[in-house]
C-alpha positions as CSV (number, residue, x, y, z in Angstrom):
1,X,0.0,0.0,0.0
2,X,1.7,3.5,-1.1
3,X,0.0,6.9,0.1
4,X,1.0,10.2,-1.4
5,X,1.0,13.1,1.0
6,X,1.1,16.8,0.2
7,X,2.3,19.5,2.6
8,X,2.6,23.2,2.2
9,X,5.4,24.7,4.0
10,X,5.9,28.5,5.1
11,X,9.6,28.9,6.2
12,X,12.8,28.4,4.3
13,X,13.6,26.1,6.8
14,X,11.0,24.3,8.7
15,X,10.8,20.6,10.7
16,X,7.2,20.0,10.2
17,X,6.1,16.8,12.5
18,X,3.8,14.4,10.1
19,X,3.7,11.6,12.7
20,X,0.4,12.0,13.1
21,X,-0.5,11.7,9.6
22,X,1.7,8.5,8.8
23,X,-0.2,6.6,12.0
24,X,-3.9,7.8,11.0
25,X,-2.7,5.8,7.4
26,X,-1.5,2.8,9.3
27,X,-4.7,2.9,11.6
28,X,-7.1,2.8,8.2
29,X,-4.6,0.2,6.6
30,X,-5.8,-2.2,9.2
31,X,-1.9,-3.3,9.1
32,X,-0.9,-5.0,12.4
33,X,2.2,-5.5,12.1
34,X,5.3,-4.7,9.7
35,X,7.2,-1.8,8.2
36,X,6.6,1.0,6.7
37,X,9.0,3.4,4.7
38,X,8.1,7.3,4.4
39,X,10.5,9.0,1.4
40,X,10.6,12.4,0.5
41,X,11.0,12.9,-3.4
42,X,12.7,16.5,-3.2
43,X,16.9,17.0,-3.8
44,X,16.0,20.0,-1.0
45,X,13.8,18.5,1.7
46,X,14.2,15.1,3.6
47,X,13.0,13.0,6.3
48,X,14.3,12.4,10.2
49,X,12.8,10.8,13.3
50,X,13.8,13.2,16.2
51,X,12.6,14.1,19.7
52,X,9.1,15.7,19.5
53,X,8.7,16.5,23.1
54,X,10.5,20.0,23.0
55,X,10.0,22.2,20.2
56,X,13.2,23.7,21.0
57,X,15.5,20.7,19.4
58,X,13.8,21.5,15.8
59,X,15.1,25.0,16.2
60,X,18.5,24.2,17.7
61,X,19.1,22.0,14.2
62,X,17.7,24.3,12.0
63,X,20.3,26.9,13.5
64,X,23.2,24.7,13.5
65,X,22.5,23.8,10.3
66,X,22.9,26.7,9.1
67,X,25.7,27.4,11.1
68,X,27.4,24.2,8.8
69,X,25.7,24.8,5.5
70,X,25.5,28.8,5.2
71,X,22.8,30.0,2.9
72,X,25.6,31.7,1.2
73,X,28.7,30.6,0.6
74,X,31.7,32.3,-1.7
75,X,32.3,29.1,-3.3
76,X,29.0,27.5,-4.4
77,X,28.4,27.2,-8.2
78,X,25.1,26.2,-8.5
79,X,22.8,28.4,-10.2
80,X,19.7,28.3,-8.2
81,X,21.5,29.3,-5.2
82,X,20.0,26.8,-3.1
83,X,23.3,24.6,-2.6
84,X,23.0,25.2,1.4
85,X,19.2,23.2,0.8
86,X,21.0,20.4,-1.2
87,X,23.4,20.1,1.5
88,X,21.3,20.0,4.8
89,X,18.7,17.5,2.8
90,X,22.0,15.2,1.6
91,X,22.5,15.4,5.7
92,X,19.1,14.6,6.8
93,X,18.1,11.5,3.9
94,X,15.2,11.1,2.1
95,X,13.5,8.6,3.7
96,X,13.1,6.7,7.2
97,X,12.0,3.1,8.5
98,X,9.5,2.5,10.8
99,X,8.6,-1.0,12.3
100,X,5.0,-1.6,12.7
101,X,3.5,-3.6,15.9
102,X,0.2,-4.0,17.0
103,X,-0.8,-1.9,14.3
104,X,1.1,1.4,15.6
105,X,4.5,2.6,14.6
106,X,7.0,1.7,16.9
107,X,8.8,4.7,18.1
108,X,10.6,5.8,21.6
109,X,9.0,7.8,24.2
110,X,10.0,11.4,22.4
111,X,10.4,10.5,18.7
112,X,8.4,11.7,16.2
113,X,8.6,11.7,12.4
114,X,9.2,15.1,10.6
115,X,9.4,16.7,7.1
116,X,12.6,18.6,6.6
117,X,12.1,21.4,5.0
118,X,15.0,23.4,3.5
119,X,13.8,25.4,0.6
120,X,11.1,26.7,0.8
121,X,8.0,28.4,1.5
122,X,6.8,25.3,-0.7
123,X,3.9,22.6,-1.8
124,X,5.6,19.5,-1.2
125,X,5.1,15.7,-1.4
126,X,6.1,12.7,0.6
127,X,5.2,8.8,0.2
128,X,4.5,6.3,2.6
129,X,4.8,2.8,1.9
130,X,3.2,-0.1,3.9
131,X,5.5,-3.3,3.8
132,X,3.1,-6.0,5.4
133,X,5.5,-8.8,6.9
């Protein structure tokens, strides 16, 4: 089973939590257990499991990435400008794994699933994809 998700972001760089959204598709899956895989299909946007229990940690990476992968940099070539977005999503990965038991994803006390934005404001897409074992 593969869902499509769309998601509108309104920063340039955003962690927007979709952990939610991935469970309510598990829930009307009916899937008990398995895997599931959630993959982002943008070169400036990924995909990380992270603590969801102080908003403060989504804005401590954001900063420190930037602090690593300046928005400008005196020796980027590419043309769109955007190299510091290529970099931070090539950090982050496209994608994430998420065991399935007793029909709810299987993450630690204060992880949650979240959308990496690094480009944007933007309409975006990410997949899931239900692997029933």
């Amino acid at each position: 089973m593969l869902r499509k998700f769309t998601i509108h972001t309104s920063k340039r760089d955003e962690f927007i939590e979709v952990t939610s959204q991935f469970q309510k598709f598990i829930t009307e899956t009916g899937i008990e257990e398995g895997a599931a895989v959630i993959y982002c299909p943008h070169t400036t946007a990924g995909i990380t499991i992270n603590e969801n229990a102080d908003p403060d940690v989504k804005t401590d990476m954001i900063s420190r990435f930037d602090e690593v992968f300046p928005w400008e940099h005196k020796h980027d070539l590419h043309i769109e400008g955007n190299t510091a977005a290529h970099m931070k999503a090539s950090t982050v990965g496209s994608s994430q794994h998420v065991i399935i038991t007793e029909g709810e994803l299987l993450l630690g006390t204060w992880q949650g699933i979240y959308f990496c934005e690094f480009d944007g404001p933007r309409t975006r897409t990410f997949y899931v994809k239900i692997l029933n074992l």
